[in-house]
Biopython code that builds the backbone (N, CA, C, O; Angstrom):
import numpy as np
from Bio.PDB.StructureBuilder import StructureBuilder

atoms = [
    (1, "UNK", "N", (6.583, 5.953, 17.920)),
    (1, "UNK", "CA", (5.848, 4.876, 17.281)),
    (1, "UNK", "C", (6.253, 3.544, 17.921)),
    (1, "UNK", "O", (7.386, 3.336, 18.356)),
    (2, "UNK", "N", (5.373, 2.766, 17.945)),
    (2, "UNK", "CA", (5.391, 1.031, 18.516)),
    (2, "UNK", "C", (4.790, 0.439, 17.820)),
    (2, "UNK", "O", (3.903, 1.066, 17.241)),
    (3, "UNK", "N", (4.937, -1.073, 17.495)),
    (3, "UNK", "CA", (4.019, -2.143, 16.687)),
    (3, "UNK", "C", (3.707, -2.889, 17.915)),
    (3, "UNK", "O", (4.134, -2.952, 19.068)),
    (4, "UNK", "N", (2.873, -3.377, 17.267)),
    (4, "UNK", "CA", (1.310, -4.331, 18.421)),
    (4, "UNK", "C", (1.304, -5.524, 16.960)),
    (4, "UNK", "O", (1.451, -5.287, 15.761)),
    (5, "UNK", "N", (0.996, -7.242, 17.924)),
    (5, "UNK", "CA", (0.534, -8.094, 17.395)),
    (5, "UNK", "C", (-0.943, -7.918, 17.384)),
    (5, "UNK", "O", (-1.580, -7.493, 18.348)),
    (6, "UNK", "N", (-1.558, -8.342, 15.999)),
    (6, "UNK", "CA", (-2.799, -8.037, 16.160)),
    (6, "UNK", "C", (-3.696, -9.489, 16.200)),
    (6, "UNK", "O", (-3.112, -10.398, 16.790)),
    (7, "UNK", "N", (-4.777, -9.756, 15.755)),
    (7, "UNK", "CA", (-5.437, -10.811, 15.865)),
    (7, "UNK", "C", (-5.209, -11.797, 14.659)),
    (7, "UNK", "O", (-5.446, -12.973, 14.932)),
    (8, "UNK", "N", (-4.796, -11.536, 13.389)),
    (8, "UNK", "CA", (-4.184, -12.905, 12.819)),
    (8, "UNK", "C", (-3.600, -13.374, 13.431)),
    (8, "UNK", "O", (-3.926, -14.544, 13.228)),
    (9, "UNK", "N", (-2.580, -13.391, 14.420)),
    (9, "UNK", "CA", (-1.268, -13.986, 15.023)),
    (9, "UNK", "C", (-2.039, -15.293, 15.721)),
    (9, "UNK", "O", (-1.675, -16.468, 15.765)),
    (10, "UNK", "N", (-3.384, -14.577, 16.314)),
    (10, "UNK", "CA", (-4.188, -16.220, 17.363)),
    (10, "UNK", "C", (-4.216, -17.170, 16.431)),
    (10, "UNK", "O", (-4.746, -16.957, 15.341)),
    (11, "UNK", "N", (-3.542, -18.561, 16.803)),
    (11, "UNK", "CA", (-4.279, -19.909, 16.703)),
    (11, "UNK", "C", (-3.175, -19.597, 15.353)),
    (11, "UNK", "O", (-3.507, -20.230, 14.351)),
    (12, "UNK", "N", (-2.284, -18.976, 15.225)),
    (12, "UNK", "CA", (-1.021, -18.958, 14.444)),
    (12, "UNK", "C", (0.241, -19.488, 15.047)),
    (12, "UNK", "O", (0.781, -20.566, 15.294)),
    (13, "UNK", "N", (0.492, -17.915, 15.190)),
    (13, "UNK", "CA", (1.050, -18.119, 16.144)),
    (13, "UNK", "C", (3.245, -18.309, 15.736)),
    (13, "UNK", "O", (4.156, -18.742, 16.442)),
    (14, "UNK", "N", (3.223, -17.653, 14.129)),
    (14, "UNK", "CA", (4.744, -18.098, 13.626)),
    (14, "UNK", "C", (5.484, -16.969, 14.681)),
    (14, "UNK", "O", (4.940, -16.131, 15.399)),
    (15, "UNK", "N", (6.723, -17.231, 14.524)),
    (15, "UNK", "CA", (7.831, -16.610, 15.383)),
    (15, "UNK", "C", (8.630, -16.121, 14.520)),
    (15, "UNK", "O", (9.679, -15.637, 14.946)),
    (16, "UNK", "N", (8.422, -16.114, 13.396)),
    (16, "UNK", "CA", (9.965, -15.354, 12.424)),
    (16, "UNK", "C", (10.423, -14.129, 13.281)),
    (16, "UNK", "O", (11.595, -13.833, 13.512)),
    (17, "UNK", "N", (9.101, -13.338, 13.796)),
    (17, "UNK", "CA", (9.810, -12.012, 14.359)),
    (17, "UNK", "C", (10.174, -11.927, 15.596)),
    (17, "UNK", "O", (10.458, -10.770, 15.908)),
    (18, "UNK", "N", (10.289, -12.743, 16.489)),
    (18, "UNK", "CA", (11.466, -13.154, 17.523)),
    (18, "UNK", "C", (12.789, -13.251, 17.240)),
    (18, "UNK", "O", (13.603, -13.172, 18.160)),
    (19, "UNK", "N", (13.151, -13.415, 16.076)),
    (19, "UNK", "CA", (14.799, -13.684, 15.741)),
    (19, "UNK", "C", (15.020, -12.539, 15.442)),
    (19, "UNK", "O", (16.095, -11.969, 15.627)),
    (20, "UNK", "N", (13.753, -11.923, 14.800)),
    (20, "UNK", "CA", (14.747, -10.457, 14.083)),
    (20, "UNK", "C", (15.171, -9.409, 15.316)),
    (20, "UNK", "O", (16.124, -8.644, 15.462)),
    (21, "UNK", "N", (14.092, -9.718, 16.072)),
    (21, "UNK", "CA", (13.801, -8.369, 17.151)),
    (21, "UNK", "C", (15.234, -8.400, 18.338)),
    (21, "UNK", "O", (15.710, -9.280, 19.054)),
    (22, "UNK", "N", (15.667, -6.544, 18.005)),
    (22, "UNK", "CA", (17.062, -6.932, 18.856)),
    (22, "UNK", "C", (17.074, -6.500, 20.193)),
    (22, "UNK", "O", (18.073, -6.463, 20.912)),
    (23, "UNK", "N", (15.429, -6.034, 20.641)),
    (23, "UNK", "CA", (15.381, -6.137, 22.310)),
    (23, "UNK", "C", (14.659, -6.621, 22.531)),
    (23, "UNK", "O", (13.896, -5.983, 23.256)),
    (24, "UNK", "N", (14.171, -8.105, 22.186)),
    (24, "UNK", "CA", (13.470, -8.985, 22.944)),
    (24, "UNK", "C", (11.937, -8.825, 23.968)),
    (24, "UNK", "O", (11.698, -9.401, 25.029)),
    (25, "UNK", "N", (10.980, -7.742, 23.131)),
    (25, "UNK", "CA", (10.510, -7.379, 22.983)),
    (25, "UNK", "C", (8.846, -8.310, 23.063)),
    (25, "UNK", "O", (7.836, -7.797, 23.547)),
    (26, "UNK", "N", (8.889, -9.529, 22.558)),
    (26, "UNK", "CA", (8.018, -10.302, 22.668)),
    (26, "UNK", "C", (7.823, -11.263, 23.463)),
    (26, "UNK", "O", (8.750, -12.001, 23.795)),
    (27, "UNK", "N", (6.333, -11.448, 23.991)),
    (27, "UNK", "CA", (6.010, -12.171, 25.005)),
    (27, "UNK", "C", (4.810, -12.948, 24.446)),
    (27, "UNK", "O", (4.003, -12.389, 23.703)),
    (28, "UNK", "N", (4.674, -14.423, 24.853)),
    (28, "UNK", "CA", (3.856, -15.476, 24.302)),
    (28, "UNK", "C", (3.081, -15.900, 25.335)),
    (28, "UNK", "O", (3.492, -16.170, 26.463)),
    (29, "UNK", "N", (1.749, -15.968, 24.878)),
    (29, "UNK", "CA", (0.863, -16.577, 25.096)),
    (29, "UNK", "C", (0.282, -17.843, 24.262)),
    (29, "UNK", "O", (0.558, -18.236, 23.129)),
    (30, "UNK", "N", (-0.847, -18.462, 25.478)),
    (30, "UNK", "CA", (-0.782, -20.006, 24.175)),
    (30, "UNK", "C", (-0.979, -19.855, 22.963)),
    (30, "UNK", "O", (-0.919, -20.964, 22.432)),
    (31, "UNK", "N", (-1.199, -19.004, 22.176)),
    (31, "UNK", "CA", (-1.868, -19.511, 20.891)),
    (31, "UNK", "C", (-1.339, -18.091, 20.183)),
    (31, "UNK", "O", (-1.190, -18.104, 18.961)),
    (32, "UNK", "N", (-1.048, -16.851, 20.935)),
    (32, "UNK", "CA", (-0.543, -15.419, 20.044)),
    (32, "UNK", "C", (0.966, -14.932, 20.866)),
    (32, "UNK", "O", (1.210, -15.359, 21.995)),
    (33, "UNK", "N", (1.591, -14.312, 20.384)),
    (33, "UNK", "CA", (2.579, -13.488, 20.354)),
    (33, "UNK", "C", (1.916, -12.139, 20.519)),
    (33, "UNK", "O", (1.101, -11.804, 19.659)),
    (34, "UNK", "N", (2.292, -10.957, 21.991)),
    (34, "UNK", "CA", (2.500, -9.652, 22.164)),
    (34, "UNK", "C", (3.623, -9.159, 21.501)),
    (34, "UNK", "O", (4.430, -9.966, 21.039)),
    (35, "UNK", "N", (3.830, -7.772, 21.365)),
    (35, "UNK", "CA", (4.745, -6.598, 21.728)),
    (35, "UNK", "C", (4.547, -6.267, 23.105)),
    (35, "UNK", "O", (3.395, -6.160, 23.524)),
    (36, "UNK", "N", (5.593, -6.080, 23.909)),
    (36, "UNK", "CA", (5.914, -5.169, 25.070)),
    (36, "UNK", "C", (5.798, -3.264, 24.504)),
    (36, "UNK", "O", (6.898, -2.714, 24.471)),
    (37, "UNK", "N", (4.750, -2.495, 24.160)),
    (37, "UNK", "CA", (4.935, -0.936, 23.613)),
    (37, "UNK", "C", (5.865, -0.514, 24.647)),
    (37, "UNK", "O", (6.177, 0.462, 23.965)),
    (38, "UNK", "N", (6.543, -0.383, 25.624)),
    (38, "UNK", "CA", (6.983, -0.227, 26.114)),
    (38, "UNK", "C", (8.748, -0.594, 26.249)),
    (38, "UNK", "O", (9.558, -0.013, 26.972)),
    (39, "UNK", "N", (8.923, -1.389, 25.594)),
    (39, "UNK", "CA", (10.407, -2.114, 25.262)),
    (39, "UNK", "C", (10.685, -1.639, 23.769)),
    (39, "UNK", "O", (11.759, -1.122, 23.462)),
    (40, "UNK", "N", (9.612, -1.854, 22.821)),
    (40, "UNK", "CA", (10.079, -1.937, 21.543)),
    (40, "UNK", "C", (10.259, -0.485, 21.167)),
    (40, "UNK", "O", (9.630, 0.543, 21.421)),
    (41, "UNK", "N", (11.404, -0.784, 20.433)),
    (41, "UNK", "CA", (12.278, 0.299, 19.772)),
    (41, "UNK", "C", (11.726, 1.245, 18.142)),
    (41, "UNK", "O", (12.204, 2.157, 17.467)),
    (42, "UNK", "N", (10.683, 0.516, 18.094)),
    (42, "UNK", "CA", (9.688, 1.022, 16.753)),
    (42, "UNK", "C", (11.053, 0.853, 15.653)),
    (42, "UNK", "O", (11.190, 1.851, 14.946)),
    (43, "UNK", "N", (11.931, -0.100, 15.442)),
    (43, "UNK", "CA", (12.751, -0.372, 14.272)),
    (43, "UNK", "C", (12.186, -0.969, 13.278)),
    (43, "UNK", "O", (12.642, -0.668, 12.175)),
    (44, "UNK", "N", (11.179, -1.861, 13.312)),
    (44, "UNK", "CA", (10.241, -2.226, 12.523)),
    (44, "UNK", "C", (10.648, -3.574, 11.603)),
    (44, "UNK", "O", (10.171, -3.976, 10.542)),
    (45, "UNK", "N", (11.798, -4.141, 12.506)),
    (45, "UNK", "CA", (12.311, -5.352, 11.286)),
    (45, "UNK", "C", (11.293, -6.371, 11.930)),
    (45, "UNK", "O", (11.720, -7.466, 11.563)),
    (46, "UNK", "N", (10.590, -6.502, 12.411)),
    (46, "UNK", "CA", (9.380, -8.191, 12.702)),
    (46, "UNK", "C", (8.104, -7.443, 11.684)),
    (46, "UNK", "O", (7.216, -8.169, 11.236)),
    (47, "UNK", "N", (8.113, -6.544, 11.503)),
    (47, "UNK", "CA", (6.953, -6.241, 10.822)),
    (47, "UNK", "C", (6.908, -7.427, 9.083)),
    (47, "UNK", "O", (6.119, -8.267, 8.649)),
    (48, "UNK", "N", (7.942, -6.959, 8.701)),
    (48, "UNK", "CA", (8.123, -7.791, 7.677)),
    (48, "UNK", "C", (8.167, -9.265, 7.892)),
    (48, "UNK", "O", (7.585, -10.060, 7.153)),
    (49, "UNK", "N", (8.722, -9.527, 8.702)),
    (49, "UNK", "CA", (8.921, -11.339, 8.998)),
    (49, "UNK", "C", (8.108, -12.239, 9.347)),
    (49, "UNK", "O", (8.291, -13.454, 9.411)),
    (50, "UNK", "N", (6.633, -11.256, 9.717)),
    (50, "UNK", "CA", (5.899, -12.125, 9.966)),
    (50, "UNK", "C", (4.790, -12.362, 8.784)),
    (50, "UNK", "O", (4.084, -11.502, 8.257)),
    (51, "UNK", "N", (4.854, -14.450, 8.382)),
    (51, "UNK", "CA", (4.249, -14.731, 7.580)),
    (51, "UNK", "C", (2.602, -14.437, 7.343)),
    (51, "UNK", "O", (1.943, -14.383, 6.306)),
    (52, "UNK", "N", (2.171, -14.247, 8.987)),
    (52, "UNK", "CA", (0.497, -13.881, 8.929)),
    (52, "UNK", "C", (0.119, -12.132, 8.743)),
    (52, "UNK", "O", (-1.020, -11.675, 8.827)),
    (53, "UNK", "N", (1.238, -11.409, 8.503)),
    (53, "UNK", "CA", (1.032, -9.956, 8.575)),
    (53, "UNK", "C", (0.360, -9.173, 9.858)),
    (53, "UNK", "O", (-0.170, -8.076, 9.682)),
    (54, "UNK", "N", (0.406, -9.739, 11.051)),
    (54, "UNK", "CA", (0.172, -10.037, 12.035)),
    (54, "UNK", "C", (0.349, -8.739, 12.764)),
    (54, "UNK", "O", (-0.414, -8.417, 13.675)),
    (55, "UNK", "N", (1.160, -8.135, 12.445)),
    (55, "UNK", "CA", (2.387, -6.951, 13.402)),
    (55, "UNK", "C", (1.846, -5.799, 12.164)),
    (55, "UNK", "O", (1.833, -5.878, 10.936)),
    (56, "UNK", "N", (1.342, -4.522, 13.297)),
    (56, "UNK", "CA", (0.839, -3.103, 12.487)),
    (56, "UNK", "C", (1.486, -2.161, 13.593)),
    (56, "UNK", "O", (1.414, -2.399, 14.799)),
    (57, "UNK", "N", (2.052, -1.193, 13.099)),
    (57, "UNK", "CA", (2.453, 0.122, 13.374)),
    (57, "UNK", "C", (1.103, 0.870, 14.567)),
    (57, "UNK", "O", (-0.087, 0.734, 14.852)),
    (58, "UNK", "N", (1.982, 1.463, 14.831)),
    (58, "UNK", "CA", (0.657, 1.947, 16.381)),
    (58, "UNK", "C", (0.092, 3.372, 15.569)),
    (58, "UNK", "O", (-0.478, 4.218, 16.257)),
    (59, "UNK", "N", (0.222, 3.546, 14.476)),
    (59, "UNK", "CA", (-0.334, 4.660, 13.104)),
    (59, "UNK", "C", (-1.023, 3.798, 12.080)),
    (59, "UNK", "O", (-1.190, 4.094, 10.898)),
    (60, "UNK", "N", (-1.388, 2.729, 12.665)),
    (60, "UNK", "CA", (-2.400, 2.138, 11.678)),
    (60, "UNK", "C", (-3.897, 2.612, 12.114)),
    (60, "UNK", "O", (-4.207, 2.755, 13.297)),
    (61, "UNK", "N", (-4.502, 2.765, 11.380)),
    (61, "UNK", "CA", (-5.991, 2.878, 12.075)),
    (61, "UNK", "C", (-6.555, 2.124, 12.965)),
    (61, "UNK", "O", (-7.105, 2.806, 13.830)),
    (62, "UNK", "N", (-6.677, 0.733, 13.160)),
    (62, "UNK", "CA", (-6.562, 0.292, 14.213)),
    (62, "UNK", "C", (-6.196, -0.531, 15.281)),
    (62, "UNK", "O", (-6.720, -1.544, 15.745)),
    (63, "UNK", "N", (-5.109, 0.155, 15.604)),
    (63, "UNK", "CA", (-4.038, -0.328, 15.966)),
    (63, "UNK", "C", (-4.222, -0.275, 17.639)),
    (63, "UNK", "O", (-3.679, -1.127, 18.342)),
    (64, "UNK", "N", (-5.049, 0.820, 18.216)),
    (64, "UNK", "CA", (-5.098, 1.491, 19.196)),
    (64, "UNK", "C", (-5.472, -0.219, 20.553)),
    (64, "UNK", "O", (-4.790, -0.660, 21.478)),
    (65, "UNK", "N", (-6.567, -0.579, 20.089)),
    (65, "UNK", "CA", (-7.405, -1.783, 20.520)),
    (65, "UNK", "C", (-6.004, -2.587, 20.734)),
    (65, "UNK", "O", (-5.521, -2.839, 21.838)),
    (66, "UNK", "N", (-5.452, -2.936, 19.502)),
    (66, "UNK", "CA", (-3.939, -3.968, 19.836)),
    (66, "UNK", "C", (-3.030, -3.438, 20.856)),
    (66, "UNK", "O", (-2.746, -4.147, 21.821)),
    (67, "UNK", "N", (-2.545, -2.252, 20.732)),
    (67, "UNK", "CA", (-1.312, -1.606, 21.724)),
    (67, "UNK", "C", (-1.964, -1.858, 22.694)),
    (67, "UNK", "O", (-1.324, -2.713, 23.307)),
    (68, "UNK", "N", (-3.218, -1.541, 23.423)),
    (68, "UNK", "CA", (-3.642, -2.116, 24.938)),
    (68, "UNK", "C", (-3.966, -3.193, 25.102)),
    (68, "UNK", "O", (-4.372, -3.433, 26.239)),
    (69, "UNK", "N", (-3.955, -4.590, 23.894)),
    (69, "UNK", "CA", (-3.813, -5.538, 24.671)),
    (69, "UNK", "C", (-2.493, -6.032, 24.441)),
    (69, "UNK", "O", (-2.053, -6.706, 25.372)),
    (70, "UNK", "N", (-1.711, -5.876, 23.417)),
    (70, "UNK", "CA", (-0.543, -6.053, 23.969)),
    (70, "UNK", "C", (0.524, -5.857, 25.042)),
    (70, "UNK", "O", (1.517, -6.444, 25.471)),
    (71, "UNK", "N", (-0.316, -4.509, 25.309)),
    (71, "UNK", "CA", (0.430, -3.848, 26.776)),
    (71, "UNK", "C", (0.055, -5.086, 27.571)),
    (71, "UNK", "O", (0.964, -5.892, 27.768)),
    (72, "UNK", "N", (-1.337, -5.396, 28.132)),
    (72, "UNK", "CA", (-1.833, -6.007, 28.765)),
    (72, "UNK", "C", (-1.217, -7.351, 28.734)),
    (72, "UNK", "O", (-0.418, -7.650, 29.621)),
    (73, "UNK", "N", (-1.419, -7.917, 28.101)),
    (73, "UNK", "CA", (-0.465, -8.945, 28.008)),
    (73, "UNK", "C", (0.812, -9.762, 28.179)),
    (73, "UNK", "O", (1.088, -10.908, 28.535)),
    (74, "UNK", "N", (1.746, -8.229, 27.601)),
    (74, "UNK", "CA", (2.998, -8.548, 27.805)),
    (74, "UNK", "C", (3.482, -8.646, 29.152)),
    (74, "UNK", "O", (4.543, -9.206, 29.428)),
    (75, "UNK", "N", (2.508, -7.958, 30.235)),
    (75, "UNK", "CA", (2.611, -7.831, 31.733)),
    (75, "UNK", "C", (2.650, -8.970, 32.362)),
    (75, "UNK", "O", (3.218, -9.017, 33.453)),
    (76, "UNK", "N", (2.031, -10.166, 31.783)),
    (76, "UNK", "CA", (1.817, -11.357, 32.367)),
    (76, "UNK", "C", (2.457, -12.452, 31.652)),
    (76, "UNK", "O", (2.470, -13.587, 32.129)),
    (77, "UNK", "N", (2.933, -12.198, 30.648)),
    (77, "UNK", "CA", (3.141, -13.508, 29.448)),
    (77, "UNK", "C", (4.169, -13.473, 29.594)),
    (77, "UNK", "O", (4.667, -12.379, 29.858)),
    (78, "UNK", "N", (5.228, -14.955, 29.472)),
    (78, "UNK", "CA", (6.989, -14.427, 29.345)),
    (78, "UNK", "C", (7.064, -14.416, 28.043)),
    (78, "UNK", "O", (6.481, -14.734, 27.006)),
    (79, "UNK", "N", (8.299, -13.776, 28.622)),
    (79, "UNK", "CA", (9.078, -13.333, 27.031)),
    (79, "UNK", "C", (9.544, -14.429, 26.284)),
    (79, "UNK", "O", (10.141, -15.303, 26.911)),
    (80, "UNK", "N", (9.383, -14.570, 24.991)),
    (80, "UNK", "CA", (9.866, -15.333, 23.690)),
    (80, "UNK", "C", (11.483, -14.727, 23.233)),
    (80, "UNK", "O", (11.740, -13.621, 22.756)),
    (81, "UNK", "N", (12.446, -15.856, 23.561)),
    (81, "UNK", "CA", (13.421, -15.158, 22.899)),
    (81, "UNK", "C", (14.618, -16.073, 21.384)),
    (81, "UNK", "O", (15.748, -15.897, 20.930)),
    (82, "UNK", "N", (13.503, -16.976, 21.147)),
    (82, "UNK", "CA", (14.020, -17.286, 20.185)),
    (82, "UNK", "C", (12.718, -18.116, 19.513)),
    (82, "UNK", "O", (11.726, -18.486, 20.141)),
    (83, "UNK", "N", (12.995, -18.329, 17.958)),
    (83, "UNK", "CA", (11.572, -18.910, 17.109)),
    (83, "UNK", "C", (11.431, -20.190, 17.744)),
    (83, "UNK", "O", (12.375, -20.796, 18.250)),
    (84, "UNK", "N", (9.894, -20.717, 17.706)),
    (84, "UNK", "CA", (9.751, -21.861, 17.685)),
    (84, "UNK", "C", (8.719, -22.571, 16.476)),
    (84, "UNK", "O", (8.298, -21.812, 15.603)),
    (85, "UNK", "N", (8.395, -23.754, 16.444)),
    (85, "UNK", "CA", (7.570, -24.169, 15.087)),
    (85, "UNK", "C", (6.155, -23.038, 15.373)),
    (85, "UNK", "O", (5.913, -22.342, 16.359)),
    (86, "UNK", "N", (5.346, -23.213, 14.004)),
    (86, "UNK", "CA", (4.127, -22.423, 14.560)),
    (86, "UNK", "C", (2.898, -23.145, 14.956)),
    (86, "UNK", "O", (2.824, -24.296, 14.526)),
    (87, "UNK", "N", (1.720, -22.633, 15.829)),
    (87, "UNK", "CA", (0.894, -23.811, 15.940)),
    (87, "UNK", "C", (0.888, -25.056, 14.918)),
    (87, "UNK", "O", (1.646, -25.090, 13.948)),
    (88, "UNK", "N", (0.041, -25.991, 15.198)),
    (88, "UNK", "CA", (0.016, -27.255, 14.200)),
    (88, "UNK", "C", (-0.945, -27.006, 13.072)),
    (88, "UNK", "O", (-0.855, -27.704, 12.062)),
    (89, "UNK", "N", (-2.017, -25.902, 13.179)),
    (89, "UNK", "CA", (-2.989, -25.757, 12.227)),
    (89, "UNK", "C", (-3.129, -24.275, 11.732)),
    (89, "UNK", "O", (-4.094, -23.639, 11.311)),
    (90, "UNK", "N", (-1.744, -23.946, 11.947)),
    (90, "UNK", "CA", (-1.609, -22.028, 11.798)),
    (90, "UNK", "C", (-1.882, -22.147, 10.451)),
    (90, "UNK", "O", (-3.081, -21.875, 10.395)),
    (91, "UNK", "N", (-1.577, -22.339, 9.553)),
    (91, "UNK", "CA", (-2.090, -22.610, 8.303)),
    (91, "UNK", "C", (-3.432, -22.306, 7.864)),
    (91, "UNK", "O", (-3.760, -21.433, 7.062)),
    (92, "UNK", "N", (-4.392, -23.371, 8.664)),
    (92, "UNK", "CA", (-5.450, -23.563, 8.495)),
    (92, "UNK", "C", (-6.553, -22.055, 8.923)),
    (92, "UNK", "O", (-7.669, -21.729, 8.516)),
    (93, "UNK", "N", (-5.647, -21.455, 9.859)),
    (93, "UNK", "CA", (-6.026, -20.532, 10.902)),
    (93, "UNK", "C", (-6.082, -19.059, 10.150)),
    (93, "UNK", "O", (-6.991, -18.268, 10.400)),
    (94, "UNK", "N", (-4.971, -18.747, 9.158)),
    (94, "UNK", "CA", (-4.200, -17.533, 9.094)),
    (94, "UNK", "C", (-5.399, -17.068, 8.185)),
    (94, "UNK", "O", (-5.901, -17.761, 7.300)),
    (95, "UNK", "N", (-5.779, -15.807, 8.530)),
    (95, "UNK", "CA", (-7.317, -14.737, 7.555)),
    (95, "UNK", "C", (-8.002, -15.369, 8.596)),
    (95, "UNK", "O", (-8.397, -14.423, 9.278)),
    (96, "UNK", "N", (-8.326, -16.252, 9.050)),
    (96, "UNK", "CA", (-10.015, -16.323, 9.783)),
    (96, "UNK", "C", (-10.561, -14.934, 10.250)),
    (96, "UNK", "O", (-9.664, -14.155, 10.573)),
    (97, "UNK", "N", (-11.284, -14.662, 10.310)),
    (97, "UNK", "CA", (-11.641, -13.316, 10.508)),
    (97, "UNK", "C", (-12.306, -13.637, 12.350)),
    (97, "UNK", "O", (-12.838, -14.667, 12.764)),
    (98, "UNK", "N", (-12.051, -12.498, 13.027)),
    (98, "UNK", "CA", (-12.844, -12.490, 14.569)),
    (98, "UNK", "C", (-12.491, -13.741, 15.379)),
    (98, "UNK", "O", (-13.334, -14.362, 16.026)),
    (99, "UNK", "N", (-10.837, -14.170, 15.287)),
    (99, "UNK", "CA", (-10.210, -14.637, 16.323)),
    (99, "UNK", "C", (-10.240, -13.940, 17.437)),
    (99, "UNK", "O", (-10.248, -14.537, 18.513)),
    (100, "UNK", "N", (-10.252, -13.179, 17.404)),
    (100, "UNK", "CA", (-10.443, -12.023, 19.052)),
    (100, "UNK", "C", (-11.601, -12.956, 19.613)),
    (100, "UNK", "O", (-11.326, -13.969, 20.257)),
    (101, "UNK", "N", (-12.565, -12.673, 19.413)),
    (101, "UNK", "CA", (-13.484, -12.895, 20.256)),
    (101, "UNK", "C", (-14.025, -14.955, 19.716)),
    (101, "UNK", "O", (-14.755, -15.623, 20.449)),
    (102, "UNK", "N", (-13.593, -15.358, 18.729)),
    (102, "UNK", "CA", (-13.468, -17.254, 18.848)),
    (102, "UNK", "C", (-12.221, -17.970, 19.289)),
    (102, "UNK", "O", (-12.184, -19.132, 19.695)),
    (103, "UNK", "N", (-11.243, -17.178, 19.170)),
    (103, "UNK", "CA", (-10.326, -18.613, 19.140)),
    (103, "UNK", "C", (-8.990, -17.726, 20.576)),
    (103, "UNK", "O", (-8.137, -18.386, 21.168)),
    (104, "UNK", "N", (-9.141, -16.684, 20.715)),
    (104, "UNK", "CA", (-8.115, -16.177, 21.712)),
    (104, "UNK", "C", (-8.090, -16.515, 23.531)),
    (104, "UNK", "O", (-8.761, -16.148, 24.495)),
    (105, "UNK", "N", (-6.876, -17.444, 23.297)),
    (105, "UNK", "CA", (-6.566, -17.440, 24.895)),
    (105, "UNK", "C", (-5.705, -16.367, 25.468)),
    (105, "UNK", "O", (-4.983, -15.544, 24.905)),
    (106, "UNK", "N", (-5.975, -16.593, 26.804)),
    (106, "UNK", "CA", (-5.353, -15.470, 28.082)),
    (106, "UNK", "C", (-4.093, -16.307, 28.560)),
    (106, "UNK", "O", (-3.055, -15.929, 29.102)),
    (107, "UNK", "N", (-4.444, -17.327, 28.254)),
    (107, "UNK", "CA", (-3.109, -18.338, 29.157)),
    (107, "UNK", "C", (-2.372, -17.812, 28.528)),
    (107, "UNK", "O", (-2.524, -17.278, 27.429)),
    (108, "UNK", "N", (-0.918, -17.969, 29.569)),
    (108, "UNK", "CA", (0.420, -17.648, 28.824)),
    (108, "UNK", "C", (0.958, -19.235, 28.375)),
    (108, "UNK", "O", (0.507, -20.289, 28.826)),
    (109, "UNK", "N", (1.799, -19.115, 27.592)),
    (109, "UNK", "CA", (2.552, -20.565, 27.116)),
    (109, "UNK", "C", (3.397, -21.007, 28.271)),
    (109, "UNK", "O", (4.090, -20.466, 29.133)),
    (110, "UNK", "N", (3.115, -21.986, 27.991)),
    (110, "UNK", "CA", (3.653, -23.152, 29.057)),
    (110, "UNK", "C", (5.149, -22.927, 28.616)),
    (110, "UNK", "O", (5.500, -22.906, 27.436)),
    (111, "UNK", "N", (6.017, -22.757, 29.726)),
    (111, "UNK", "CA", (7.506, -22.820, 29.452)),
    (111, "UNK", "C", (8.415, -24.248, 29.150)),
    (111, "UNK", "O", (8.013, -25.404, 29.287)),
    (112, "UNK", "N", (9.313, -23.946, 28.849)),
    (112, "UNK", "CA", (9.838, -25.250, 28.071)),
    (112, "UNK", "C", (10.725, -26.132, 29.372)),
    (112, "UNK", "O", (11.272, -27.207, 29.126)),
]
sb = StructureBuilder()
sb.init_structure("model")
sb.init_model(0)
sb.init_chain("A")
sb.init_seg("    ")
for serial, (resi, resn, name, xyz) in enumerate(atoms, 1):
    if name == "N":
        sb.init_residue(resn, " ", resi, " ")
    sb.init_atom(name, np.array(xyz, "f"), 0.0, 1.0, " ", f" {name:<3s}", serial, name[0])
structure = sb.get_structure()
């Protein structure tokens, strides 16, 4: 088993589950947070931490769509290894329904 960020996370974007995660596992893009399926240890402590419910088990129904773009993703995006604030309007953002296809960028985040 692996967890995948799914599409609440766009134009969110919180980090609680960067601190929990103990192999560093996540990679950022501008506006969402990946899983690496490939790194993560399926321990499952970011599942809980994240405030947008964002993070589903790769045994969710559909989960399948997320694990390949998180794969995809994590290939190009660097890794996140500690929290940062969350977007400025994650708030405003979190439930919108069909961020996938309105509000999701490809860019990776600009490094610090």
């Amino acid at each position: 088993m692996t967890y995948a960020v799914t599409d609440n996370c766009i134009a969110c974007k919180y980090t609680d589950c960067v601190d929990v995660c103990p192999v560093d596992c996540f990679y950022e893009g501008e506006n969402m947070l990946v899983i690496d399926p490939s790194e993560c240890i399926d321990c499952g402590v970011c599942e809980p931490e994240c405030p947008a419910d964002a993070i589903v088990a790769d045994t969710d129904p559909n989960a399948e769509k997320w694990v390949a773009l998180n794969t995809k993703y994590a290939a190009v995006w660097p890794v996140i290894l500690s929290s940062k604030d969350p977007l400025p309007d994650a708030d405003d953002h979190d439930g919108t329904p069909n961020k996938l296809e309105t509000l999701f960028s490809e860019a990776p985040a600009e490094q610090d």
